[in-house]
C-alpha positions in Angstrom: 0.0 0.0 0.0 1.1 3.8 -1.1 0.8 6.9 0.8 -1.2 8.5 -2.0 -3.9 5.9 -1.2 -6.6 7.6 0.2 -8.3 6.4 3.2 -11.6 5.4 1.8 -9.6 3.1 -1.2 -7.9 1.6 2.1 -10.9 0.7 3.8 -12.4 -0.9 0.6 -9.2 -2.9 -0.5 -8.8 -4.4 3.5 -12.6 -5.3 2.7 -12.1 -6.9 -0.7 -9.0 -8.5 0.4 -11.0 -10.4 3.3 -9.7 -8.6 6.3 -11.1 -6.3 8.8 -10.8 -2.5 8.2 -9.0 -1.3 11.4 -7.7 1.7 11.9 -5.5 2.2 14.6 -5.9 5.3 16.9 -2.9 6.5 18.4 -3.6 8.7 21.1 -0.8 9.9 23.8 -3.6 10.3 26.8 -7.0 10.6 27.5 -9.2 12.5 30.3 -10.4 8.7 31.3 -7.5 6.0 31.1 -4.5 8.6 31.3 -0.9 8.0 29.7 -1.5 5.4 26.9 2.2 5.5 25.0 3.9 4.9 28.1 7.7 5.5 27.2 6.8 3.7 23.5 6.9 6.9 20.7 4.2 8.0 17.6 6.6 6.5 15.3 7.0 3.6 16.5 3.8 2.3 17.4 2.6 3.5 13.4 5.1 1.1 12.7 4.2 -1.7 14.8 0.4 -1.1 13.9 1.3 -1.2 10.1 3.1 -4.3 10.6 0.2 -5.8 12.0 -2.0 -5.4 9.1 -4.4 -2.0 10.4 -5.4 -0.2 6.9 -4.7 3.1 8.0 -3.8 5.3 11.1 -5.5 8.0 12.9 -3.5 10.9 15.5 -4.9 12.6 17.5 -3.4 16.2 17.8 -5.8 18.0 20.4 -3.2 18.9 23.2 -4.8 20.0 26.6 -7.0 16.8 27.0 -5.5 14.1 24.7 -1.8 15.2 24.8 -1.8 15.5 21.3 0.4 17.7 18.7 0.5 18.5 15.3 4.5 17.2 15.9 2.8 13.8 16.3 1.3 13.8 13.3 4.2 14.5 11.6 6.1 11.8 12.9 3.5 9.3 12.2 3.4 10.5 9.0 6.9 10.2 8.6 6.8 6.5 10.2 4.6 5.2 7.9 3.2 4.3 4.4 -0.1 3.8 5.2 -3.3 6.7 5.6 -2.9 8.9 8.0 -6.1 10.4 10.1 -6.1 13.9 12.0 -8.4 13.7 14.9 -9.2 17.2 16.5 -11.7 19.9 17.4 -10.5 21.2 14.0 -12.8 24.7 13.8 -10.6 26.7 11.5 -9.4 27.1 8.0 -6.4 27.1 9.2 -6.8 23.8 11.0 -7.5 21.8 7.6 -4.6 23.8 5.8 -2.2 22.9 8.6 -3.5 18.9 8.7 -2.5 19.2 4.1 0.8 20.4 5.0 1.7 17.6 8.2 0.6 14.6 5.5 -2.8 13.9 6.4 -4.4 11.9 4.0 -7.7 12.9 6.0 -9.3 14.9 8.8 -12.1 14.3 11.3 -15.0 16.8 11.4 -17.0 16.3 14.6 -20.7 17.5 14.1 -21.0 17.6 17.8 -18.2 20.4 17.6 -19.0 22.1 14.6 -22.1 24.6 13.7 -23.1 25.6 10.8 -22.3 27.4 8.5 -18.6 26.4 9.6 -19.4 22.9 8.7 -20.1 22.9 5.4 -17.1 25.2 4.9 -15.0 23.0 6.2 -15.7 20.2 4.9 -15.7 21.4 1.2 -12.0 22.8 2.3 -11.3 19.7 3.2 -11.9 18.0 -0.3 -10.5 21.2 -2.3 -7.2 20.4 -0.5 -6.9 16.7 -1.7 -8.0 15.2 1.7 -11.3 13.1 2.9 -13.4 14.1 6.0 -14.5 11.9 7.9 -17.5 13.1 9.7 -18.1 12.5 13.2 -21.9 11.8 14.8 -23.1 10.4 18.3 -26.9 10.8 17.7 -29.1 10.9 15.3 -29.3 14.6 15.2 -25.8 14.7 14.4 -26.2 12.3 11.3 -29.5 14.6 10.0 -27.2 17.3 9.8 -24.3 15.5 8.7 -26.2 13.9 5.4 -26.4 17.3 4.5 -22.7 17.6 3.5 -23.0 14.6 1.3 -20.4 13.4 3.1 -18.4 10.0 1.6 -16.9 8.9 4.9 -19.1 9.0 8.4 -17.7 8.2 11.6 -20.2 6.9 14.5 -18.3 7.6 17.8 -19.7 4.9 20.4 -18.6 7.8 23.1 -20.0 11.2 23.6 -17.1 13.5 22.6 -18.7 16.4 23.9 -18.2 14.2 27.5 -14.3 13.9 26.4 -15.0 10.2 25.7 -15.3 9.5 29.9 -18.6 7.8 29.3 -18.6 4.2 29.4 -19.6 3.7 25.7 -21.2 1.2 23.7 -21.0 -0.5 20.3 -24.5 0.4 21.0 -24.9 3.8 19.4 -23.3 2.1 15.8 -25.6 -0.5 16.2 -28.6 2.3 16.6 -27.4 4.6 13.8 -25.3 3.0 11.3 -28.5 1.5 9.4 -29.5 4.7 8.9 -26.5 5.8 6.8 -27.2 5.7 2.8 -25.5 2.8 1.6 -23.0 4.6 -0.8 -21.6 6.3 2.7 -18.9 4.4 3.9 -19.2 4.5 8.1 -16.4 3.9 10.8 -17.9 2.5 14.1 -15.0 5.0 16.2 -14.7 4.1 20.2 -15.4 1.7 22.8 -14.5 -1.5 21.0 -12.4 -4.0 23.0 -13.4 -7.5 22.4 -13.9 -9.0 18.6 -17.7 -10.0 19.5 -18.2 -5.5 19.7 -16.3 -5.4 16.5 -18.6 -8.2 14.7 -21.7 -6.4 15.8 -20.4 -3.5 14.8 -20.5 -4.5 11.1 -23.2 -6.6 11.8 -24.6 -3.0 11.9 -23.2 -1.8 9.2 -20.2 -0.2 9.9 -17.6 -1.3 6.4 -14.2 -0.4 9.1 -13.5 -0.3 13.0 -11.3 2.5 14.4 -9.8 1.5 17.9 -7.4 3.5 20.0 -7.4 2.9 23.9 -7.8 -1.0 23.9 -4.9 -1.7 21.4 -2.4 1.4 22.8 -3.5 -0.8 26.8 -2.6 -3.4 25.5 1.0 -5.0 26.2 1.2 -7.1 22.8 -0.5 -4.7 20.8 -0.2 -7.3 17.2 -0.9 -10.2 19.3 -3.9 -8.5 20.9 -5.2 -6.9 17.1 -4.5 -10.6 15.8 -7.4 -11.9 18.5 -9.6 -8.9 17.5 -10.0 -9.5 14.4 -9.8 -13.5 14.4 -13.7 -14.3 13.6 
């Protein structure tokens, strides 16, 4: 796989070659489970991840909560060959021109976050620059306004984000909203997936790729633990 493939062409060829969509989520910290890298760096857990057959990557950059950077990003881009995710509160034009020049191949666009008109905006920003958004809902409110982008790419987050993602979570919400999508809209079940019975109902549901971040960066065999996620 090439870094010019885009992240939607990534999620369709792990499909049609018979293996689960993951994208693996690397996030430094969060409000609810704390230091996740430990002393192990961006770079090389993209590597390890890549090497254990994920499709793509996601980084999240947002610093006060998640211990993010956009310095991250960089280095995961660096690291490896594979589609690279920014996951923020990304509110600006400046934000999407700053995830084209790190290497993102696409950026996260949380309804919860952003109002209109912004959203639309953004989100055509997004494709002018050569990148895919992938955009975020938790409720079905979220996805009513979110069809109105004609968006390629939706992402269900099992979590409430506007919560910081300290709610317990449930495969739940994917299974509640993902049959709702229009079939031509490729979904992400985002969140809250840490066994590979939530990951089967999860596309059960509908969902065509799983993104999972706090279980696998947990985890002390990260490929051995993604090997029994996705062994169904």
């Amino acid at each position: 796989m090439n870094k010019d493939l885009s992240l939607s062409r990534a999620i369709l060829e792990a499909k049609e070659s018979g293996r689960v969509p993951v994208i693996a989520d690397i996030k430094p910290a969060s409000p609810r489970d704390g230091n996740l890298l430990g002393n192990r760096g961006p770079g090389q857990m993209a590597r390890i991840f890549g090497e254990s057959g994920v499709c793509a990557v996601s980084v999240v950059t947002e610093e006060r909560h998640f211990g993010g950077s956009m310095e991250i990003l960089k280095e995961v881009v660096r690291a490896t060959h594979l589609p690279v995710l920014r996951k923020d509160f990304v509110s600006s034009p400046r934000h999407v021109i700053e995830s084209r020049e790190a290497g993102a191949s696409a950026v996260l666009l949380i309804m919860a976050t952003t109002p209109d008109p912004l959203a639309p905006m953004l989100h055509q920003q997004i494709k002018d620059l050569g990148m895919e958004a992938v955009v975020e809902i938790h409720s079905q409110e979220d996805l009513h306004r979110a069809l109105g982008l004609e968006p390629a790419i939706i992402g269900i987050n099992n979590r409430n984000i506007l919560e910081l993602e300290t709610d317990s979570g449930d495969v739940r919400v994917t299974e509640e909203l993902a049959p709702l999508v229009p079939k031509n809209v490729l979904i992400i079940s985002e969140s809250s997936l840490r066994s590979a019975h939530e990951i089967q109902r999860a596309l059960h549901a509908g969902a065509d790729a799983v993104l999972i971040g706090t279980a696998l960066l947990l985890s002390s065999d990260p490929r051995s633990f993604l090997a029994d996620l996705t062994r169904f």
